[in-house]
CHARMM internal coordinates of N, CA and C (Angstrom, degrees):
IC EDIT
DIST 1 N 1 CA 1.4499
DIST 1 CA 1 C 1.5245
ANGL 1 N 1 CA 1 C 109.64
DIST 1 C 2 N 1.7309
ANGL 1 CA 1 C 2 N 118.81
DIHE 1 N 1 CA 1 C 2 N 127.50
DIST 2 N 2 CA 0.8971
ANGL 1 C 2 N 2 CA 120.59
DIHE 1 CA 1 C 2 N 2 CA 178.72
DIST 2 CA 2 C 2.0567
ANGL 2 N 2 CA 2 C 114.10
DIHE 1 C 2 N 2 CA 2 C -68.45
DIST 2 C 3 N 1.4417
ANGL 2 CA 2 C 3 N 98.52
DIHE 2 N 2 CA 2 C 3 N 143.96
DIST 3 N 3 CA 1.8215
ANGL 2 C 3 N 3 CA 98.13
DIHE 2 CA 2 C 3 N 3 CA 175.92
DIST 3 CA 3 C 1.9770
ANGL 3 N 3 CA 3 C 102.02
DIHE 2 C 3 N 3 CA 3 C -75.38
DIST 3 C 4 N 1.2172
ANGL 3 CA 3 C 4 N 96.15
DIHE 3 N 3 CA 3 C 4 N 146.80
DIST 4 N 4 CA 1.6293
ANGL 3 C 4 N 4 CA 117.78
DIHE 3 CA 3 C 4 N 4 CA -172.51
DIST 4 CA 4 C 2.0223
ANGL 4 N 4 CA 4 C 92.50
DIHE 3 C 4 N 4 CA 4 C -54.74
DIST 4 C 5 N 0.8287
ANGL 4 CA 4 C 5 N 113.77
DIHE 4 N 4 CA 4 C 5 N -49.24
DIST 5 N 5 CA 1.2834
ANGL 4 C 5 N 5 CA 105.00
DIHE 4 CA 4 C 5 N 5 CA 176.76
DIST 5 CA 5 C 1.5888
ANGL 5 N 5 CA 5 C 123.37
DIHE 4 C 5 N 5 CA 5 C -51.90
DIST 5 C 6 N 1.4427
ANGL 5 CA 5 C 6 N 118.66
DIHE 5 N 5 CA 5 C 6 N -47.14
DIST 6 N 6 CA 1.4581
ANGL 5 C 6 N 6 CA 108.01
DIHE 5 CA 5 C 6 N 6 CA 155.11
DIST 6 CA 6 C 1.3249
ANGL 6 N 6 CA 6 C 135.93
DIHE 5 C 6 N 6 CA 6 C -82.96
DIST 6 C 7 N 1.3725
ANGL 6 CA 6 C 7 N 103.22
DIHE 6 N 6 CA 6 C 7 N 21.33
DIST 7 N 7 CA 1.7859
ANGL 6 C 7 N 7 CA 109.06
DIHE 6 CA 6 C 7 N 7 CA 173.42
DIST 7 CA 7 C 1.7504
ANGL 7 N 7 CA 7 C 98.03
DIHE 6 C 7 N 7 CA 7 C -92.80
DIST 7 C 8 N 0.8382
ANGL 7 CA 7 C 8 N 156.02
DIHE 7 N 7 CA 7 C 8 N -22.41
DIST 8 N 8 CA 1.0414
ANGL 7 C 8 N 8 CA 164.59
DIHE 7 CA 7 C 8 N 8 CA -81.13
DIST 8 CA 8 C 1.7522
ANGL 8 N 8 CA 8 C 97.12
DIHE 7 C 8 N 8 CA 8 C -162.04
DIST 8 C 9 N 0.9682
ANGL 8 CA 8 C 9 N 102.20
DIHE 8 N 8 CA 8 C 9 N 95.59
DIST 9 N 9 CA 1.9055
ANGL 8 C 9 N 9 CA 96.26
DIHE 8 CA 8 C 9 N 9 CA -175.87
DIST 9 CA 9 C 2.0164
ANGL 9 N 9 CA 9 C 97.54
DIHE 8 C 9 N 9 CA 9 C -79.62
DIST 9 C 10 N 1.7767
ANGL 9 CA 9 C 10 N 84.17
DIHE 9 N 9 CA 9 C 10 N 178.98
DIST 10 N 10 CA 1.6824
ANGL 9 C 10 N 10 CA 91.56
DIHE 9 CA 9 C 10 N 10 CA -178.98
DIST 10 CA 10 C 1.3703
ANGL 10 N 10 CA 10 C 90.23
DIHE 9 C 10 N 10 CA 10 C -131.62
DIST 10 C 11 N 1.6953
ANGL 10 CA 10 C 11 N 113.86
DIHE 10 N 10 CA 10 C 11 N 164.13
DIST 11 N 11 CA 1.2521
ANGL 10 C 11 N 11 CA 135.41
DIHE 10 CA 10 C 11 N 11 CA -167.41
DIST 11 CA 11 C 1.7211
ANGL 11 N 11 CA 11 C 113.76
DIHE 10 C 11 N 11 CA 11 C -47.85
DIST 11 C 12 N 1.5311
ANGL 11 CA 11 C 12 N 100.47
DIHE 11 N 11 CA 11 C 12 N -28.53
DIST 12 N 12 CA 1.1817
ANGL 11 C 12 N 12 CA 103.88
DIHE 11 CA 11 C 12 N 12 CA -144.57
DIST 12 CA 12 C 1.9239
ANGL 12 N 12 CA 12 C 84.20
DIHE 11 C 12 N 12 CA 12 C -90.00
DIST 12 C 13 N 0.9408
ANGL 12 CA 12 C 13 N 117.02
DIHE 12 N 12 CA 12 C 13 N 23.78
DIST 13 N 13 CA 1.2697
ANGL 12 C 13 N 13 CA 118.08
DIHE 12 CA 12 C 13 N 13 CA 177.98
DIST 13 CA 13 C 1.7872
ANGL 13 N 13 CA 13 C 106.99
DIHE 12 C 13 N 13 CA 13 C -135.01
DIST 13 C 14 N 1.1782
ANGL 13 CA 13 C 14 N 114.41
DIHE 13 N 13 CA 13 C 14 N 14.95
DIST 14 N 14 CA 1.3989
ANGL 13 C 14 N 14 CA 109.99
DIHE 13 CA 13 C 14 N 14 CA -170.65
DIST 14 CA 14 C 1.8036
ANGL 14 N 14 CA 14 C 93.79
DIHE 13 C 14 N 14 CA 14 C -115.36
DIST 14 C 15 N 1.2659
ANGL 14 CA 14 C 15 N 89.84
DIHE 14 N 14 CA 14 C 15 N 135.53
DIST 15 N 15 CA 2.2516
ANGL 14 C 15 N 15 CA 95.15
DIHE 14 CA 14 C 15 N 15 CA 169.44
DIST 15 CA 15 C 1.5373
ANGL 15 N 15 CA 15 C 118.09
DIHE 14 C 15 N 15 CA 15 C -91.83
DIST 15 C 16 N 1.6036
ANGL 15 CA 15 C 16 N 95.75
DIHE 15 N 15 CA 15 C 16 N 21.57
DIST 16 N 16 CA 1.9975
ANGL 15 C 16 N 16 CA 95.80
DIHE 15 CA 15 C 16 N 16 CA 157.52
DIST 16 CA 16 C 1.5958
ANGL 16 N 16 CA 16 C 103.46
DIHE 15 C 16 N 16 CA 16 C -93.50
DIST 16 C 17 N 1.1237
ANGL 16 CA 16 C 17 N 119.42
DIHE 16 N 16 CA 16 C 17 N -25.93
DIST 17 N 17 CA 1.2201
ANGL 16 C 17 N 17 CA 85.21
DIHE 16 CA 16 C 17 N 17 CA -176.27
DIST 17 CA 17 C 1.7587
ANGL 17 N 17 CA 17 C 124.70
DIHE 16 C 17 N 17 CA 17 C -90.16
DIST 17 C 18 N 1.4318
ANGL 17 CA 17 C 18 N 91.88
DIHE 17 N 17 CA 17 C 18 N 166.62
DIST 18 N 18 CA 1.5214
ANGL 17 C 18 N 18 CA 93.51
DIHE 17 CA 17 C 18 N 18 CA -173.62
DIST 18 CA 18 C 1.6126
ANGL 18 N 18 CA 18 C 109.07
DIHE 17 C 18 N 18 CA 18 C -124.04
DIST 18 C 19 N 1.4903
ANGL 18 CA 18 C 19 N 116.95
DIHE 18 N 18 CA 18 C 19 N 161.53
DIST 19 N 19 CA 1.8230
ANGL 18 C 19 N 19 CA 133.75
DIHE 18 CA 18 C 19 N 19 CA -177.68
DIST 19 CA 19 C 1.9140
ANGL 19 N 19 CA 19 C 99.36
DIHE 18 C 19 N 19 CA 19 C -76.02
DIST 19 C 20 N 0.7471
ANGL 19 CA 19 C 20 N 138.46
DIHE 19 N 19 CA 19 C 20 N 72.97
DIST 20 N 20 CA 1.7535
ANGL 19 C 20 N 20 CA 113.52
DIHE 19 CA 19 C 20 N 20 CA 162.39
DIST 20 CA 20 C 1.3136
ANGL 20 N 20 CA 20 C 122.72
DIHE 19 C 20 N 20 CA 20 C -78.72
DIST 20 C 21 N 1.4974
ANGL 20 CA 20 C 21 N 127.63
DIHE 20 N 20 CA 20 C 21 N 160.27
DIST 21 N 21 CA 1.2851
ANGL 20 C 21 N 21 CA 120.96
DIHE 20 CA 20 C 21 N 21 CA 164.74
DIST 21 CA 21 C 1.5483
ANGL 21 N 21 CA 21 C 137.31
DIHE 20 C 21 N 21 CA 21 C -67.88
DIST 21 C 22 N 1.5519
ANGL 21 CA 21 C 22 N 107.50
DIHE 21 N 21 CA 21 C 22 N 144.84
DIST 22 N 22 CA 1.5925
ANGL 21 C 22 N 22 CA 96.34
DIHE 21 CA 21 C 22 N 22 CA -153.64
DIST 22 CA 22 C 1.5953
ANGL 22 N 22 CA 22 C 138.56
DIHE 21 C 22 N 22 CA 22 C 102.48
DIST 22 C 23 N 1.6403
ANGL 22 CA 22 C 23 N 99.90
DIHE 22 N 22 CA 22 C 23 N -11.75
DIST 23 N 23 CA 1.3299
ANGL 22 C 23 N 23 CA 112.19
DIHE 22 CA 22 C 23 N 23 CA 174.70
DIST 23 CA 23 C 1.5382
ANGL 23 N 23 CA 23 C 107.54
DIHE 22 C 23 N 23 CA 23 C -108.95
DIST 23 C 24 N 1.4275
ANGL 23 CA 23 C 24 N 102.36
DIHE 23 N 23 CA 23 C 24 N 163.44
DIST 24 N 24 CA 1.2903
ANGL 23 C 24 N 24 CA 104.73
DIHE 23 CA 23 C 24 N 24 CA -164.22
DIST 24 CA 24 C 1.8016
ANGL 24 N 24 CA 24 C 116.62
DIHE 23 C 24 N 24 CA 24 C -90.17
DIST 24 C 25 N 1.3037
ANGL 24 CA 24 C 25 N 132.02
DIHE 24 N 24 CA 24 C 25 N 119.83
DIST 25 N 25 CA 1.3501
ANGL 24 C 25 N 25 CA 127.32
DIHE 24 CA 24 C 25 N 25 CA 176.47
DIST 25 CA 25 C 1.3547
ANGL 25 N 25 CA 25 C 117.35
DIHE 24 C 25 N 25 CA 25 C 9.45
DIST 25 C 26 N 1.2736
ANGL 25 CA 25 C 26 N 129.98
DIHE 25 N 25 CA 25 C 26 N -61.80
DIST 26 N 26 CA 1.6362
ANGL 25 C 26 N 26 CA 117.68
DIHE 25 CA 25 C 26 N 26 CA 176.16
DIST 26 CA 26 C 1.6385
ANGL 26 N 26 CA 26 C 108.71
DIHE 25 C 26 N 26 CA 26 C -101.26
DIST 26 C 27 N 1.0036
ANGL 26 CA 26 C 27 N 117.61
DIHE 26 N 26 CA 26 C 27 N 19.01
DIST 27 N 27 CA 1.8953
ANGL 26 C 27 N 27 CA 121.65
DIHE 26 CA 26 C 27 N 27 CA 158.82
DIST 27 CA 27 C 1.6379
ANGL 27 N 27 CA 27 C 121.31
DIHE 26 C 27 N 27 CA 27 C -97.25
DIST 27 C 28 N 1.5744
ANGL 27 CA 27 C 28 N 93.33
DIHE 27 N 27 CA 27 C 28 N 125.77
DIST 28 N 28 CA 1.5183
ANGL 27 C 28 N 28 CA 86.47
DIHE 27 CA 27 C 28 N 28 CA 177.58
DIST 28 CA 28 C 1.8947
ANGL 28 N 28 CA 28 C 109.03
DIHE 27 C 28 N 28 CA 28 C -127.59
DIST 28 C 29 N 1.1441
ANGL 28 CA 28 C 29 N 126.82
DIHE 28 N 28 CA 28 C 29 N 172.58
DIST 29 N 29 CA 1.3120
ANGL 28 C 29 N 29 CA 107.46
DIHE 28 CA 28 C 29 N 29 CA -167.72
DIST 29 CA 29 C 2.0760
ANGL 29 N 29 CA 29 C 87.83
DIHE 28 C 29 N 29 CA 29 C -104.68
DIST 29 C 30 N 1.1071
ANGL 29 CA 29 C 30 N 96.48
DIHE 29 N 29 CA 29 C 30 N 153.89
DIST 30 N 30 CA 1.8984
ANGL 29 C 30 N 30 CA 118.76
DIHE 29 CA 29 C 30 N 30 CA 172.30
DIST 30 CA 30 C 1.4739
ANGL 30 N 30 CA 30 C 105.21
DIHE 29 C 30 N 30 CA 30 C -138.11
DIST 30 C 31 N 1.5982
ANGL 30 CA 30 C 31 N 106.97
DIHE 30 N 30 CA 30 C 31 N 126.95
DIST 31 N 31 CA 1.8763
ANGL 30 C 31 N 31 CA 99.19
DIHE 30 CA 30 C 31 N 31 CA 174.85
DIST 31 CA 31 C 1.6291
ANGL 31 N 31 CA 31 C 105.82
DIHE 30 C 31 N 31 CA 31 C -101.52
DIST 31 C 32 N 1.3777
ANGL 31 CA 31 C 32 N 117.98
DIHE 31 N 31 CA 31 C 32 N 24.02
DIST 32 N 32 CA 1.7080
ANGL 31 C 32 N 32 CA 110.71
DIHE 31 CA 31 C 32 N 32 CA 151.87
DIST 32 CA 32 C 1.7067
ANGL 32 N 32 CA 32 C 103.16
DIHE 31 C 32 N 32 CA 32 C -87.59
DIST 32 C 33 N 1.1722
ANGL 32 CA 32 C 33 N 132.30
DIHE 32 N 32 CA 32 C 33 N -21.95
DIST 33 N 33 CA 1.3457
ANGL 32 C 33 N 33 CA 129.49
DIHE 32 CA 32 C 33 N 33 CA 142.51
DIST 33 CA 33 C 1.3983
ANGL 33 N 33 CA 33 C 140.87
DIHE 32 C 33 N 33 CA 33 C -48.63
DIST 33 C 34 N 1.1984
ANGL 33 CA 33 C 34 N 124.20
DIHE 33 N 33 CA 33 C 34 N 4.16
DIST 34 N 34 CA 1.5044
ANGL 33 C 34 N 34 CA 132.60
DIHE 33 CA 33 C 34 N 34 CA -140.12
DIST 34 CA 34 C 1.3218
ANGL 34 N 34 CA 34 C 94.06
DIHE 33 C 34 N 34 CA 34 C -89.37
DIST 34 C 35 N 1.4759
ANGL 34 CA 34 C 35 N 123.18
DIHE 34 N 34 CA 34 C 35 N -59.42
DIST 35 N 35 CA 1.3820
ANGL 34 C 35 N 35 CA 134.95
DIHE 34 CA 34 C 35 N 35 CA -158.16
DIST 35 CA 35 C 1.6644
ANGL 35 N 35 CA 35 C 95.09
DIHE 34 C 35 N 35 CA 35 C -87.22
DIST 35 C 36 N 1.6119
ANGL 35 CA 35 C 36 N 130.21
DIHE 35 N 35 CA 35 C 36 N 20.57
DIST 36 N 36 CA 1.3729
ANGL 35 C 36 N 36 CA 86.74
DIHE 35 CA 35 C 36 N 36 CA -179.31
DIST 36 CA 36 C 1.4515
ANGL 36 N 36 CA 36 C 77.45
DIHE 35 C 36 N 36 CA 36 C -109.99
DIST 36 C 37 N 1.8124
ANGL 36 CA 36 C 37 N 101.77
DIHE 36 N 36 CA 36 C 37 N -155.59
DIST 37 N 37 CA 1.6347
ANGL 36 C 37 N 37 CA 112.92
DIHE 36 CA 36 C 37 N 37 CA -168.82
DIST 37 CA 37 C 1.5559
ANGL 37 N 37 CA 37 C 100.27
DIHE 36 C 37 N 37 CA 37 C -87.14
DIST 37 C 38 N 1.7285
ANGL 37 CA 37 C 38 N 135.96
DIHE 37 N 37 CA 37 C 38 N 15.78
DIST 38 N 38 CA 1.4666
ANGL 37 C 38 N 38 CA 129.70
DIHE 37 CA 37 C 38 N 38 CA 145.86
DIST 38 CA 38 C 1.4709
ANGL 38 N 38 CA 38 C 108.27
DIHE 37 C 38 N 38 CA 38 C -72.69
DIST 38 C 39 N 1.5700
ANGL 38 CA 38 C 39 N 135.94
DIHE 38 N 38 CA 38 C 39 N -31.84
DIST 39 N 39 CA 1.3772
ANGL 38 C 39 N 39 CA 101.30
DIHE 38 CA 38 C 39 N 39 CA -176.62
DIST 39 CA 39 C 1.5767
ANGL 39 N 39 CA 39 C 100.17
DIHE 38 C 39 N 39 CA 39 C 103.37
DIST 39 C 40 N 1.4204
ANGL 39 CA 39 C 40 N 110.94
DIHE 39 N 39 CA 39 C 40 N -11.13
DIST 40 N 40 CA 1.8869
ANGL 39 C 40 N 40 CA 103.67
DIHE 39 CA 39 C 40 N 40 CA -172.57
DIST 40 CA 40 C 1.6110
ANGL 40 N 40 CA 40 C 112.93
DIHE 39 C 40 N 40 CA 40 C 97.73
DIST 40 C 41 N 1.2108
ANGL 40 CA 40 C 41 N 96.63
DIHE 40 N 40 CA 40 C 41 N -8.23
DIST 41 N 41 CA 2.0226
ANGL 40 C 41 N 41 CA 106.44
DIHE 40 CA 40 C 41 N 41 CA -168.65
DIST 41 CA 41 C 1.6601
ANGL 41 N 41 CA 41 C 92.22
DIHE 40 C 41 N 41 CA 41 C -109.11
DIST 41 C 42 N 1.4977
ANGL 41 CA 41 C 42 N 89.22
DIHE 41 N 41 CA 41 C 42 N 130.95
DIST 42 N 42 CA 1.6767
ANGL 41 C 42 N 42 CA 109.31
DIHE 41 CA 41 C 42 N 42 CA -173.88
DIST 42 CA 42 C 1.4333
ANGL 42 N 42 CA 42 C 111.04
DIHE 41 C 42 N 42 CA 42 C -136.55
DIST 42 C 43 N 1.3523
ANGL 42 CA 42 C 43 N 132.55
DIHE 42 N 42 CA 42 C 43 N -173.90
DIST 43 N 43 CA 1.2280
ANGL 42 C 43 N 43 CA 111.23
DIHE 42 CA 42 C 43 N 43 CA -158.72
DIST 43 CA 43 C 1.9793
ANGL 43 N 43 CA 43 C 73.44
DIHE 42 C 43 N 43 CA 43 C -148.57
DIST 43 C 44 N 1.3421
ANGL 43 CA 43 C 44 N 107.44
DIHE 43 N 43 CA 43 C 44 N 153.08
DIST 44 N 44 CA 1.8660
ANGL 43 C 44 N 44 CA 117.88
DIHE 43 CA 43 C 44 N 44 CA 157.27
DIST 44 CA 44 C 1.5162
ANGL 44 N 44 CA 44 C 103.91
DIHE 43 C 44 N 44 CA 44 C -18.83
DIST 44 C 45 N 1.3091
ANGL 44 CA 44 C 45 N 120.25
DIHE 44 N 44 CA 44 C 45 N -75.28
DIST 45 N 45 CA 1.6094
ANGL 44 C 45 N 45 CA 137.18
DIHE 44 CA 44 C 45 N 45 CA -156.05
DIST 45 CA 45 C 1.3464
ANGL 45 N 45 CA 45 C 117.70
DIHE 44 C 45 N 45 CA 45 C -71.59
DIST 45 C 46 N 1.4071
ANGL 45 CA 45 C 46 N 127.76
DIHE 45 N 45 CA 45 C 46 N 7.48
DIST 46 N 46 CA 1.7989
ANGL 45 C 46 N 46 CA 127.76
DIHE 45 CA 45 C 46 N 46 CA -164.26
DIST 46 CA 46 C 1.2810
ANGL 46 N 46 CA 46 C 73.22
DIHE 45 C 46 N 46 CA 46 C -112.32
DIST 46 C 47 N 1.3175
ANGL 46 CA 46 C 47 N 109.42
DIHE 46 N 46 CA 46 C 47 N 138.70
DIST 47 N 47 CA 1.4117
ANGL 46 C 47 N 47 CA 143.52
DIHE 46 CA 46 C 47 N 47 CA 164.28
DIST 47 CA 47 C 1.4115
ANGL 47 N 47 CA 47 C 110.71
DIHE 46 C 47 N 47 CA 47 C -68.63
DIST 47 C 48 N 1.6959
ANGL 47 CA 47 C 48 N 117.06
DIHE 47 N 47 CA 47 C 48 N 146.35
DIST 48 N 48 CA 1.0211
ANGL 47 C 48 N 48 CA 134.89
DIHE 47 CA 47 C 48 N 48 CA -165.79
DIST 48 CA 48 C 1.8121
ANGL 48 N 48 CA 48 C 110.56
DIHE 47 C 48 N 48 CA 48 C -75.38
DIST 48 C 49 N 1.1080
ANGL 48 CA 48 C 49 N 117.76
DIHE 48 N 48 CA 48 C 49 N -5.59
DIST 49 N 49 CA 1.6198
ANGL 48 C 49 N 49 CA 129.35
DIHE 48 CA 48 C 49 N 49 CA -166.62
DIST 49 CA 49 C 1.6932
ANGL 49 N 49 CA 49 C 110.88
DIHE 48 C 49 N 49 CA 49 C -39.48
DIST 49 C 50 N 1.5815
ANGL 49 CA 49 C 50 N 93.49
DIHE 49 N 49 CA 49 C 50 N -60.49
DIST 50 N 50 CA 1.6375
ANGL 49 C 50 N 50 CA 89.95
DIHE 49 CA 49 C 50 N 50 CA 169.38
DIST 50 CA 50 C 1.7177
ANGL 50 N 50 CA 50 C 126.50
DIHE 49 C 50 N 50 CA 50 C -52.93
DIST 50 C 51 N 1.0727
ANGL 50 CA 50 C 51 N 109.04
DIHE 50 N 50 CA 50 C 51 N -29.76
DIST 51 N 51 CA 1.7021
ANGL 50 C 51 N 51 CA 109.68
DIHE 50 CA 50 C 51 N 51 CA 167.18
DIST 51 CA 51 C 1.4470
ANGL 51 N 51 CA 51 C 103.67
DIHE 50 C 51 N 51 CA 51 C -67.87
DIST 51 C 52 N 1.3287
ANGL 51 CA 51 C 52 N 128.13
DIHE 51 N 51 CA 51 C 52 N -59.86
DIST 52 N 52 CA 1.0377
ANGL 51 C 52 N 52 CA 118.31
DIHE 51 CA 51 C 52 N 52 CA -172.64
DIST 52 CA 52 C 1.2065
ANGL 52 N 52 CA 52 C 136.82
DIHE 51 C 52 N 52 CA 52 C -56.57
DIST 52 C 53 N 1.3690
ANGL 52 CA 52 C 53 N 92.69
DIHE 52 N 52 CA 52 C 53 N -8.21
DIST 53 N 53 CA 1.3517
ANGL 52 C 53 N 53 CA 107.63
DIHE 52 CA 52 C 53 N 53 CA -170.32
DIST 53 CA 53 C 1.3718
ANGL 53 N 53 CA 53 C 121.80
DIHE 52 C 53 N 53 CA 53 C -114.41
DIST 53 C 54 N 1.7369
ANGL 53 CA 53 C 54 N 119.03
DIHE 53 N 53 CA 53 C 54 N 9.04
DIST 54 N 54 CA 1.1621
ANGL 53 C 54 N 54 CA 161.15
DIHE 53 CA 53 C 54 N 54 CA 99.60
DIST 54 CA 54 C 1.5430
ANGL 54 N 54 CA 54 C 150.43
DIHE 53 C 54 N 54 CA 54 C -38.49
DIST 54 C 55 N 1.8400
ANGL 54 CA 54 C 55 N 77.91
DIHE 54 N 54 CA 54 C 55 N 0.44
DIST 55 N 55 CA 1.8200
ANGL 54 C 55 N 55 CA 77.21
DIHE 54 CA 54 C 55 N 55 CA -172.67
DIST 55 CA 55 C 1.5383
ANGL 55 N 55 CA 55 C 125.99
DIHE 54 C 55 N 55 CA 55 C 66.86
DIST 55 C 56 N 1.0717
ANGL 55 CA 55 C 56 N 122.74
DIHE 55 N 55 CA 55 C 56 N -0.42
DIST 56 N 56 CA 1.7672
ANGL 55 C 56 N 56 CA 143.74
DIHE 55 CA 55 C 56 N 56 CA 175.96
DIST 56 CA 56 C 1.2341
ANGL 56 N 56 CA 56 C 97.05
DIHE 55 C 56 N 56 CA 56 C -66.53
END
COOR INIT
IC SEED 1 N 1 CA 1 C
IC BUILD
């Protein structure tokens, strides 16, 4: 049985997010991010929790 921590994908594996200009090489923008204090800009490595926790 996998531990809850590796069930749990990261951004950098999800196809919402998108490249805009202005972000930095490993930042991409997501608008299930929008309302928190990132702004919608996430990086590969932030865990998927807020989707999940959204039903995403």
């Amino acid at each position: 049985m996998k531990a809850f921590g590796t069930m749990i994908s990261h951004c950098g594996n999800c196809s919402r997010k998108t490249k805009k200009e202005g972000l930095a090489k490993d930042e991409y923008y997501c608008d299930v991010f929008i309302d928190t204090p990132m702004k919608g800009v996430v990086s590969s490595d932030i865990a998927e929790t807020l989707c999940v926790k959204h039903g995403l």
